[in-house]
N, C-alpha and C positions, 0 to 999 in steps of 0.2 A: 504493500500500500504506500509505499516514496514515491510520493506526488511530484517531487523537484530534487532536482541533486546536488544533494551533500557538498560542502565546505571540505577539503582536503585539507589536515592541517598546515598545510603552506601557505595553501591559500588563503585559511583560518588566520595565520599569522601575521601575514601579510596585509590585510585589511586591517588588523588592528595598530600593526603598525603609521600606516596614515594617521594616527590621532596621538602620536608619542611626537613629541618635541623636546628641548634641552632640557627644560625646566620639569617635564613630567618625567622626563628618563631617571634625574637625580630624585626627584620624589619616589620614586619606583625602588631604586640601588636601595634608600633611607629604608623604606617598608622592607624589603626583604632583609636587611638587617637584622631589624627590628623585630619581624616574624620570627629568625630563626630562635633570638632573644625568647621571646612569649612561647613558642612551643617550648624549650626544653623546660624553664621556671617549674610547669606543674610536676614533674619527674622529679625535678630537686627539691620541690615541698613535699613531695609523698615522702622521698627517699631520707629526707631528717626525719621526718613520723613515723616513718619502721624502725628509723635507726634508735629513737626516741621511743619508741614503745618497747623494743628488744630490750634497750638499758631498764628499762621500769620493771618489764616482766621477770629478765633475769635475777634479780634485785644485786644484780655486779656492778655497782655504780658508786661515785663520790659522790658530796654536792658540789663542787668544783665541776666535775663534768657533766653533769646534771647540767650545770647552769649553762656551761659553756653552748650543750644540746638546746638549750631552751634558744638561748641568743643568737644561734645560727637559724632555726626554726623561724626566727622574728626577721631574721635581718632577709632571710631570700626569700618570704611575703613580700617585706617592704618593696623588697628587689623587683619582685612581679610584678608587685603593683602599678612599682614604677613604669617600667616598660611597657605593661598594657596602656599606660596611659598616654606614651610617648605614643605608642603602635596607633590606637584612635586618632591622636590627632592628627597623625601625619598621613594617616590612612584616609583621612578627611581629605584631606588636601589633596591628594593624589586624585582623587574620585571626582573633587570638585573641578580640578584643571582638567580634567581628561573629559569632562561632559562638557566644559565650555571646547574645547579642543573637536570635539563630536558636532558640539553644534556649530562652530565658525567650519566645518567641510561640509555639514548638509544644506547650510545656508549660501555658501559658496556657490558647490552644485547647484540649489534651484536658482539662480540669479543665472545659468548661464543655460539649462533647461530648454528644448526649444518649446514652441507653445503647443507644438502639434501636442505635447505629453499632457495639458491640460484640456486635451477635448478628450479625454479617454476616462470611462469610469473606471477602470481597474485603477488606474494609475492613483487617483487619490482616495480608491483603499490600500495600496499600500504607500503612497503618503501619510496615510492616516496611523496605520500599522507603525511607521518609522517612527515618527513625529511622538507616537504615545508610550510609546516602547524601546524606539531604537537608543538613548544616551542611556539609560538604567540598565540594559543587557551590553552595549559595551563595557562600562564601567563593570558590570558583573561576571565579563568573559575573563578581563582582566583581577580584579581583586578577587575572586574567584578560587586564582592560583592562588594567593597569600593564604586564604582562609584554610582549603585545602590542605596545602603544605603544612603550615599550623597547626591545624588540630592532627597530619600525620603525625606530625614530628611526636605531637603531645600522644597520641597513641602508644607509637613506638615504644619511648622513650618509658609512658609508667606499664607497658604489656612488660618491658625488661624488669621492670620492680616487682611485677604482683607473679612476674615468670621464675622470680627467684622463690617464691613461696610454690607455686607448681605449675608445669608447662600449660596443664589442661585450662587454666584458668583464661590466656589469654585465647585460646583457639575456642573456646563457649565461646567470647563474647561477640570476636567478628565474623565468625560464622553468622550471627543472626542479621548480620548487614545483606546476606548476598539476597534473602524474599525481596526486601526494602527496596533494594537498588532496583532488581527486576519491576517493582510497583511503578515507580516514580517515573521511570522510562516510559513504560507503557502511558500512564496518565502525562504527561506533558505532551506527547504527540496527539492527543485526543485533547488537552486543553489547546493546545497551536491552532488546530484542524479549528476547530472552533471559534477562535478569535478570526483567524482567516473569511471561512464562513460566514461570520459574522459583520464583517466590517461593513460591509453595506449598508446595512439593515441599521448597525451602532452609529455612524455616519449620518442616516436620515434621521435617525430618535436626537439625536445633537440639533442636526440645523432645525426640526420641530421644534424643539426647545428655547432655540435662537427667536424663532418666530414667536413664542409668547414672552419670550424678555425684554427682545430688544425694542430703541425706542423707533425703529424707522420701520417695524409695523404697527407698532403700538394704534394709529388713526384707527388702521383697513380693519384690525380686529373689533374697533372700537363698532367705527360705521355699520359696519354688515353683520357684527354679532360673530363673530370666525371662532373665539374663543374656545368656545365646546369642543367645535370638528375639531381643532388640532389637538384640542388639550385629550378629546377621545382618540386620535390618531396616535399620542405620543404613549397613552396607554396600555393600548394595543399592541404597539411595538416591544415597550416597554416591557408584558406582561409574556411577550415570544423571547425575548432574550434570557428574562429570569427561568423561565422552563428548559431552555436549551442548559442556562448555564447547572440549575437544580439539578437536572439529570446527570449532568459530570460531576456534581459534589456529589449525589448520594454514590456513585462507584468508590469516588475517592475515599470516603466515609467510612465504604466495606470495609475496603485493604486497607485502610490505614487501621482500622479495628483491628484486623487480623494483625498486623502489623507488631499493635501493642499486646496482643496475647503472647508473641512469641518473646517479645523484650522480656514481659514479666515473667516465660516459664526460665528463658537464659537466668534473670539473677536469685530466681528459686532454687534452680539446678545446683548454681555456685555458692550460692550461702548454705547450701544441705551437705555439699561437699564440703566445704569451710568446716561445719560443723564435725563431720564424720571424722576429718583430719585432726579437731582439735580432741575428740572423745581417742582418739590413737595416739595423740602424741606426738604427732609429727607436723605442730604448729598450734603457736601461743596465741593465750587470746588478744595481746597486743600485734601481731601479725591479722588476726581474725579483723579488726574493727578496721585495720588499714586496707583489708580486702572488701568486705563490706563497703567502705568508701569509694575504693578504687574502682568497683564495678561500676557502680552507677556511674563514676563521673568518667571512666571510658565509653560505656554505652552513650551518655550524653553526645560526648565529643563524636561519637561514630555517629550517631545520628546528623552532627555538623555537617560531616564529610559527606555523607547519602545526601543531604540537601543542598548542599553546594555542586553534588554531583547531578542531580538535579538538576539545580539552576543552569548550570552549562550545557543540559543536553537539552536543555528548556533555549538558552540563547543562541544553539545550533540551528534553528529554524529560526530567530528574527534574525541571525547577522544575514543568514540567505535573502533576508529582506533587504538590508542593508546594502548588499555587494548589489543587487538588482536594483536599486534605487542611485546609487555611484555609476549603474553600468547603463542609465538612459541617454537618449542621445543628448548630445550639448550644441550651442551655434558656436559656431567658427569664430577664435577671436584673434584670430591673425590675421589682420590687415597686409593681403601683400604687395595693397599701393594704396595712394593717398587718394582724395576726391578733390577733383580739382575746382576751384573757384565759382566757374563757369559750364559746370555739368549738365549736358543736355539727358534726358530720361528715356531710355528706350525699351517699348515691353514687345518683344518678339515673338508674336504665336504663340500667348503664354493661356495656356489651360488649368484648370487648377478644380480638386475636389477637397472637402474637408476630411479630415483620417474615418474612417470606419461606415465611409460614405460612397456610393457610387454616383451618384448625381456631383455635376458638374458642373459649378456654381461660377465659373468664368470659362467662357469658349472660345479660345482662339484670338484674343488681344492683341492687337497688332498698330504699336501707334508712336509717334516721339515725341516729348517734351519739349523745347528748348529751355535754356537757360533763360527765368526772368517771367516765361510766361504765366499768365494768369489763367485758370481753368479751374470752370464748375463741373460737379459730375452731379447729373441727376437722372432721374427712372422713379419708378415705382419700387415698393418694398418688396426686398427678395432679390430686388435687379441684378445685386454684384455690387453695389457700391463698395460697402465699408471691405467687404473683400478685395478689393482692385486697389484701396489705400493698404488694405494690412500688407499685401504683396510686395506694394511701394515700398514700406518699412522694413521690408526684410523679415517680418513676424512669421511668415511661412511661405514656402519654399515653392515654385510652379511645379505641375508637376507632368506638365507637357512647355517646352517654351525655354526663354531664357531674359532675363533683367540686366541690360545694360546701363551703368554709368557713366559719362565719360567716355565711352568704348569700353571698359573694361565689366566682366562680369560684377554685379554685385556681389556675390557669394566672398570674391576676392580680399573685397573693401569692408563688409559689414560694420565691422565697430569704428570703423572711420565715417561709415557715410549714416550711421547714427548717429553720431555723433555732430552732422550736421542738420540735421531734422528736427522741427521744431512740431510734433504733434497734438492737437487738441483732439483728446477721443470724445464721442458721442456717449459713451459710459465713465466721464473722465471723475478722479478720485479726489475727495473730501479729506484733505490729511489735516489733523488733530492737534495742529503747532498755529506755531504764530504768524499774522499777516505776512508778514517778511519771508518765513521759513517756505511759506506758503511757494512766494511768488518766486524765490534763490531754488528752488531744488532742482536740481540736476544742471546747475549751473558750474562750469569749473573753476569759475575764479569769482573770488570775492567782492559783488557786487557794491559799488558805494551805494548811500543814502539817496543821493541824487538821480540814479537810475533806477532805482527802484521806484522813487516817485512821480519821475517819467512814464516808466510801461504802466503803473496805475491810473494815469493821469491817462493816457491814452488809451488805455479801457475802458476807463471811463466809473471808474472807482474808487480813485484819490480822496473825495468830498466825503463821499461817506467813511474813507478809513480815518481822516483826519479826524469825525466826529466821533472816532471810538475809545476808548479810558485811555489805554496805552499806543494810541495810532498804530503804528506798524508792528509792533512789538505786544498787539493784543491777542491773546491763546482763541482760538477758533473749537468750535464744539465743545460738547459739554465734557471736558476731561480735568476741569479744574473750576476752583471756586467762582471766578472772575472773568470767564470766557464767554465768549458771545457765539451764537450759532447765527449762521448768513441765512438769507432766502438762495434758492435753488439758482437765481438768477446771478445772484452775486458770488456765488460760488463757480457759476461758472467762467466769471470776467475774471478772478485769479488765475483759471487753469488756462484763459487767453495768456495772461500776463505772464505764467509761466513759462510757456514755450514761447513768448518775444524778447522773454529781458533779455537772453545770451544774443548777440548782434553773429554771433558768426554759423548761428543757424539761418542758412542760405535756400534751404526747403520750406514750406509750412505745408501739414496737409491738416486742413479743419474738417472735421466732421460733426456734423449738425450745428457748427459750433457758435448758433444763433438760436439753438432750440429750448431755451431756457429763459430769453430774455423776454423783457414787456415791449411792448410793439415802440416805444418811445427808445428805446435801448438798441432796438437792433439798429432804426433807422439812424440812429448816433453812429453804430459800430457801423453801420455802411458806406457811413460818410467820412469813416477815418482808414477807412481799408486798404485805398489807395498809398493813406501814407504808412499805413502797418505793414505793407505787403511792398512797398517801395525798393527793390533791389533785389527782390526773391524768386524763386517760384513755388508757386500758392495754388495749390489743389483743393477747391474747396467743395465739400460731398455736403450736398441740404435739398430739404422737401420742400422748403418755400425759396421760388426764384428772384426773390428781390434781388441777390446776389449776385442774379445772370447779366443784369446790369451794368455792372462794374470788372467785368472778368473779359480775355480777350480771346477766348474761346470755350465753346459748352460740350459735353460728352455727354451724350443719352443712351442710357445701356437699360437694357430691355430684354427678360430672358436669360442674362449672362453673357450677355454680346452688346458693342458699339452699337447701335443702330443708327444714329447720327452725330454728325459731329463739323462744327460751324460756331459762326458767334451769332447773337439775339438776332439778328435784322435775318443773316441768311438762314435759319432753321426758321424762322417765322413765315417765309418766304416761301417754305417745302410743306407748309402745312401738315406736318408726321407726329410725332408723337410728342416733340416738345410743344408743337403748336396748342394740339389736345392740351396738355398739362397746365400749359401757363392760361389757354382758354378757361379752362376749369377753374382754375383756383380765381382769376379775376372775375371772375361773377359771383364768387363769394363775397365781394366788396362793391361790386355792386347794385 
């Protein structure tokens, strides 16, 4: 029943070394020190206690070395204590650099991620799988070993003390590990299978949950009474998970029942046999009470080692999540030219479907840009639009066709000709900082004061950030005491402002990026377009043609294809489909 294949310790190895850096190596050397430290202590605290019980029972003793016994007793508790206490804290440490160390590679990885991986449900159930599980099973692949080795060590080391009083003793006790280890195998691959299984299912009961928390459905639940459905949706889901997961606690339950009959008949066996030895003679009752102790706190410790062994054969199925998660595809970020100044746009025969789709959502594009020009793209919904900009951006890849810059493939260029692109999405993001941070992000260099109240000034937002507590420097959304939340309109005139502050983005493509505003607002922004758009070229994707006005050619895709293409006077002229559209919409006004 191996669904996926096995982690080869190399491999195993190997992965985990990606998360070891200088600082975690020597945290690493400090713990195994220290471990080897902590395992042997317990052996040296039994081995005074026999040694200390033998002088009592024999009654062959001074008080001189009586005492000296008692003081050595004292002094390698202290001892122990010590070192457990070093062993914690540095074992703290270790665990803690090693999960930020986990998460600066998986946050890495998805920054470079291509997008195709988030049109994919599998993909974020095992995003979801990493994300919840993957730093806690690295940190546990690795510490893991420490815990292991330590409580080996602490085995070994008191089986040779309780082996001096007789061989049989230490072979009862770990013998009853080998059921144990067999249980825990078996139930980890049926708890894996399970969260696997499950992530979907765990996944939609979260975003439900999302939907009666949060405040941007809070209205629609309000309006229409939603509340019930979902709260009986999240229920229901809620009420399939606890049964799936019940059913794997009551097996666990069994075996582990069984589990502990067999511990209790091992330290039966060996205190009757203790007993038996001590009615023969051949073992005191100061030998008897150190066995008595010794059992238990060996079985204890075996118990450690079955459940750390466990844990490991538990985190043998997420790291496999983990290497599949490092092993997605990523976008190219080697630039192997630059973009030049004056880059004309060329889409070649370029066809294109979404991943796990066979419809073909652009057909056959075939058109050039120049440097500078102005162009609207408009159609009906479904046309192809926002897809014909994501292409533009590089967001995904044609999948008949090819994208030139310059002459040069995009593929080539990627993080160079992003880097000149100034894009406003039609979904574009409400980030939870302040005016400033708002409008500077993704900028590379340090914007003065004066240009920032420029690109707001010419959004057309300045007036109102001036009237706000701390103008530029006031926190947006509700994430602090003092913050303001925008109207949807104003929110979107930052995320203009944000793709124009940086001057040496020479692209703009806007999408929708008037679909927010009040009718007083766009005609503002249309009348400043010219000088927004002053030395660029400017693709702008919208349902309302006010825009077609000002642009110095229109693209009408229809279908997934160009159907026309001209400026306002000559497609007005061909009476087609932009004719239709802009006919339409103008008799709504009058």
């Amino acid at each position: 029943m191996n669904r996926f294949q096995y982690l080869n310790h190399k491999e195993k190895l190997k992965l985990l070394k990606m998360f070891l850096n200088g600082g975690i190596v020597a945290a690493f050397v400090l713990n195994v020190l220290l471990m080897i430290a902590v395992g042997i202590f317990p052996a040296a605290v039994t081995g005074c206690q026999l040694r200390l019980f033998d002088s009592v029972g024999s009654g062959e003793y001074s008080l001189p070395v009586l005492a000296g016994l008692v003081l050595t007793f004292l002094a390698v508790h202290i001892a122990y204590q010590i070192a457990e206490c070093f062993f914690q804290k540095y074992h703290f440490i270790f665990s803690e650099k090693l999960k930020f160390a986990f998460q600066k590679q998986m946050l890495k990885k998805a920054e470079y991620l291509t997008i195709e991986n988030f049109d994919n449900a599998k993909f974020y159930d095992l995003l979801y799988r990493v994300r919840e599980n993957g730093a806690e099973n690295v940190i546990g692949a690795m510490t893991n070993w420490f815990d292991i080795a330590k409580n080996v060590i602490q085995i070994i080391s008191m089986s040779i003390v309780i082996g001096r009083i007789h061989r049989i003793f230490p072979a009862l006790i770990i013998s009853f590990s080998v059921p144990y280890v067999i249980f825990y195998r078996k139930m980890n691959f049926y708890h894996y299978f399970q969260l696997m299984n499950n992530s979907t299912k765990t996944r939609k009961n979260h975003y439900i949950i999302d939907i009666l928390n949060k405040r941007e459905y809070a209205k629609e639940l309000r309006i229409f009474g939603l509340f019930s459905y979902f709260y009986d949706y999240h229920v229901r889901l809620r009420d399939e998970l606890f049964e799936e997961t019940y059913r794997l606690v009551k097996k666990y339950t069994f075996y582990a029942g069984i589990i502990g009959v067999c511990k209790r008949m091992v330290q039966v066996v060996c205190f009757a046999l203790g007993i038996f030895f001590v009615f023969e003679g051949r073992m005191g009752l100061g030998q008897y009470a150190v066995l008595y102790q010794t059992v238990t706190q060996i079985q204890s410790v075996l118990l450690k080692v079955v459940e750390c062994y466990k844990n490991q054969n538990n985190q043998q199925y997420h790291l496999e999540d983990i290497a599949e998660f490092l092993s997605l595809n990523e976008e190219s970020q080697n630039a192997v030219h630059g973009v030049g100044d004056d880059a004309a746009i060329h889409m070649e025969h370029v066809s294109f479907a979404y991943p796990h789709s066979e419809e073909m959502v652009l057909k056959d594009i075939d058109l050039k840009i120049p440097f500078g020009q102005k162009v609207a793209v408009v159609g009906e919904n479904g046309s192809g639009k926002t897809t014909f900009a994501n292409l533009l951006a590089g967001l995904y890849t044609p999948m008949e066709g090819r994208i030139w810059i310059g002459g040069q493939g995009m593929k080539d260029l990627l993080p160079e000709w992003r880097g000149s692109l100034g894009y406003i999405f039609q979904d574009f993001m409400q980030y939870k900082g302040t005016v400033r941070e708002n409008t500077e992000l993704g900028v590379p260099y340090e914007p003065s004061g004066e240009e920032v109240e420029e690109v707001l000034k010419a959004c057309g937002i300045w007036e109102f950030v001036e009237q706000l507590p701390q103008k530029e420097e006031t926190v947006l959304g509700f994430m602090e005491k003092e913050s303001v939340e925008l109207s949807g309109g104003q929110w979107q005139k930052l995320a203009i402002s944000r793709a124009l502050l940086d001057k040496k983005r020479k692209i703009l493509i806007l999408d929708e990026f008037a679909a927010s505003l009040d009718a007083f607002s766009e005609a503002d922004l249309y009348k400043r377009f010219q000088q927004l758009a002053d030395g660029k070229t400017t693709i702008s994707i919208s349902h309302r043609l006010g825009i077609t006005q000002f642009v110095d050619r229109i693209l009408v895709f229809h279908g997934g294809r160009i159907v026309e293409d001209g400026t306002h006077e000559e497609l007005m002229k061909k009476r087609g489909h932009y004719y239709a559209m802009y006919r339409a919409q103008r008799e709504l006004y009058q």
